[in-house]
C-alpha positions in Angstrom: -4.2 102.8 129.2 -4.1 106.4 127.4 -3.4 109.3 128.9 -6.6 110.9 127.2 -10.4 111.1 128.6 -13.1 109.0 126.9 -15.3 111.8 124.9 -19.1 111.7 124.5 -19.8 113.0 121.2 -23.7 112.9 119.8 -24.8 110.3 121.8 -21.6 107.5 121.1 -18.6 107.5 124.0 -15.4 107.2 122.4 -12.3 105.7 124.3 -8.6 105.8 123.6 -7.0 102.8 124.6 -5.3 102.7 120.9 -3.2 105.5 121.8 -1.5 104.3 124.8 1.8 104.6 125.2 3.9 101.9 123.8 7.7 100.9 123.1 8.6 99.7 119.6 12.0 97.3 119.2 13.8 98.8 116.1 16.4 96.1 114.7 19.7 97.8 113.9 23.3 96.8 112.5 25.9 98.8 113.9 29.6 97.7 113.1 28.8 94.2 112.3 26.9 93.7 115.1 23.3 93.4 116.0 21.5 95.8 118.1 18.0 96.7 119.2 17.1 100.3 119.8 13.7 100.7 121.9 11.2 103.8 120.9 9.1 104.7 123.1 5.8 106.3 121.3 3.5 108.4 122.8 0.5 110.5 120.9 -0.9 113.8 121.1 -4.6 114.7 121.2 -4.0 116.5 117.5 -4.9 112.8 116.1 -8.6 113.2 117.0 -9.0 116.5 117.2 -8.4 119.5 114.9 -8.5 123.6 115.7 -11.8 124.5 117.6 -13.8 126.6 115.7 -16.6 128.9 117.3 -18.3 129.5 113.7 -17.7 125.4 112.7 -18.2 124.1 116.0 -20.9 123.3 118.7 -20.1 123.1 122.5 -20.3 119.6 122.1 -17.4 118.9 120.0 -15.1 120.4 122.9 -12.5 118.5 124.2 -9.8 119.7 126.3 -6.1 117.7 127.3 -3.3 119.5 129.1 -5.0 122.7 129.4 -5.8 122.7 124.9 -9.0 123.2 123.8 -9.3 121.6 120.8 -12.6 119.8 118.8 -13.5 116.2 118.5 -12.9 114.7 115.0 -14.8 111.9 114.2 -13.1 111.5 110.8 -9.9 111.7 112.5 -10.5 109.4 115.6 -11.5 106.8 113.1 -8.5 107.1 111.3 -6.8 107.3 114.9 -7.6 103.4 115.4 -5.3 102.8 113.1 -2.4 104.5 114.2 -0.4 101.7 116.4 -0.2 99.7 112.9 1.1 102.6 111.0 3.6 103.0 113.0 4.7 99.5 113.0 4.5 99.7 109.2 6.7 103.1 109.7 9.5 101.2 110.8 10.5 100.2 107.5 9.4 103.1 105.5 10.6 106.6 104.7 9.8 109.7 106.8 11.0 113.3 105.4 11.4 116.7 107.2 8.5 118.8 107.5 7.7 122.1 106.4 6.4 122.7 110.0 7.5 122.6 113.8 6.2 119.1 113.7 10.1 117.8 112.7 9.1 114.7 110.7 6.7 113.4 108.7 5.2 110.2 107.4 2.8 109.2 105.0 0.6 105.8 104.2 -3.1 105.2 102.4 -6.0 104.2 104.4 -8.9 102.5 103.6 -11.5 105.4 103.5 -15.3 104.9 102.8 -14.8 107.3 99.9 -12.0 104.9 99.0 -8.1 104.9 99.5 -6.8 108.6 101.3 -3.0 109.6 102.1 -2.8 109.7 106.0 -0.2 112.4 107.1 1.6 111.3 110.1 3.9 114.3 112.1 5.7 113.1 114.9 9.1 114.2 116.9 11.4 111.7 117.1 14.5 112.8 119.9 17.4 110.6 121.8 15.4 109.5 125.2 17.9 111.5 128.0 17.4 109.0 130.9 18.0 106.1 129.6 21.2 104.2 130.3 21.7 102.7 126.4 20.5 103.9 123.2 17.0 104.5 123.2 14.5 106.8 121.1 11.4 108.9 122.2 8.8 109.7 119.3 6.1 112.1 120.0 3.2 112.0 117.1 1.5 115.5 117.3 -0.9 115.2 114.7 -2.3 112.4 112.1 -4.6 113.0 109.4 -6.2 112.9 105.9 -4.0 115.1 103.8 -1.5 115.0 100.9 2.0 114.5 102.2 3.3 117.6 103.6 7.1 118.6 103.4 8.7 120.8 100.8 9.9 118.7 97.5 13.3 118.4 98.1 13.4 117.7 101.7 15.5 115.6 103.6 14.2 112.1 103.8 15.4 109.1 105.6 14.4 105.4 106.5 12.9 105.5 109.8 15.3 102.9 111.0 18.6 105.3 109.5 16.8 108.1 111.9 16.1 106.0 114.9 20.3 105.0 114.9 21.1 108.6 114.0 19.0 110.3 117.4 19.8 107.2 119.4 23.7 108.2 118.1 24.6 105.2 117.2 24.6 105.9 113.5 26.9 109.4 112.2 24.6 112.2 111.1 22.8 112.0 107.8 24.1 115.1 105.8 21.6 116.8 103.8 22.0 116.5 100.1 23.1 119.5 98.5 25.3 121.5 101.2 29.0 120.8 102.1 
């Protein structure tokens, strides 16, 4: 079960089940030896809704989590019911710093009905503090349609080189560049 409200938008309820919390197992290497690093994802409302807008928007598009007021996306809750299986496909991809407070980002192409769009993923991804072994929390603030958006000589890794670096089990990645 999600953490977010079902939203009644023009006639159609829309629920969330998709973004429920969920752990990934992320295969690692370390010294010869294998290891398996959980990451526990969790989603904001940012990948369904986008800035409310009193001259775009209508009372109806309202929806509030954790005190935001933000306003329902169609566009992006559709593209929001894909999200568990980007992540997935995440794990062996490459995610690069982003320009913003969002720390990471990700990017994949969706099916779209206008045809294939880049989907912008930003998450957080931080060493979980309670938990006895290695283990990795990622926090995805936002998803949407959009070009990918870091600057063009960001630092990039593979997600799994990130998840061993926050869960410490891997030395820090030093940017390219700077000594």
């Amino acid at each position: 079960m999600s953490d977010f409200a079902n939203k009644t938008f023009e006639g159609q309820v829309y629920t969330f089940p998709h973004l429920a919390q969920m752990t990934l197992p992320v295969e690692l290497v370390v010294q010869q030896e294998p290891i398996r690093i959980p990451v526990r994802v969790t989603f904001g409302c940012h990948c369904f809704t986008e800035e409310f807008d009193p001259e775009k928007h209508g009372g109806h598009h309202r929806y509030r989590h954790l005190g935001e007021e933000r306003a329902f996306d169609v566009e992006r809750y559709q593209c929001s019911l894909q999200l568990p299986q980007v992540i997935h496909a995440m794990l062996s991809g490459t995610i690069y710093r982003a320009d913003r407070s969002y720390t990471y980002v990700a990017q994949i192409v969706l099916p779209h009905i206008t045809g294939l769009q880049p989907y912008s993923i930003f998450f957080s991804l931080e060493k979980a503090r309670k938990s006895p072994s290695p283990a990795v929390e990622m926090f995805v603030k936002s998803a949407y349609l959009s070009p990918l958006k870091h600057s063009p000589n960001a630092q990039s890794w593979r997600f799994k080189a990130l998840v061993g670096e926050k869960a410490e089990v891997f030395s820090p990645k030093k940017p390219k560049g700077r000594s």
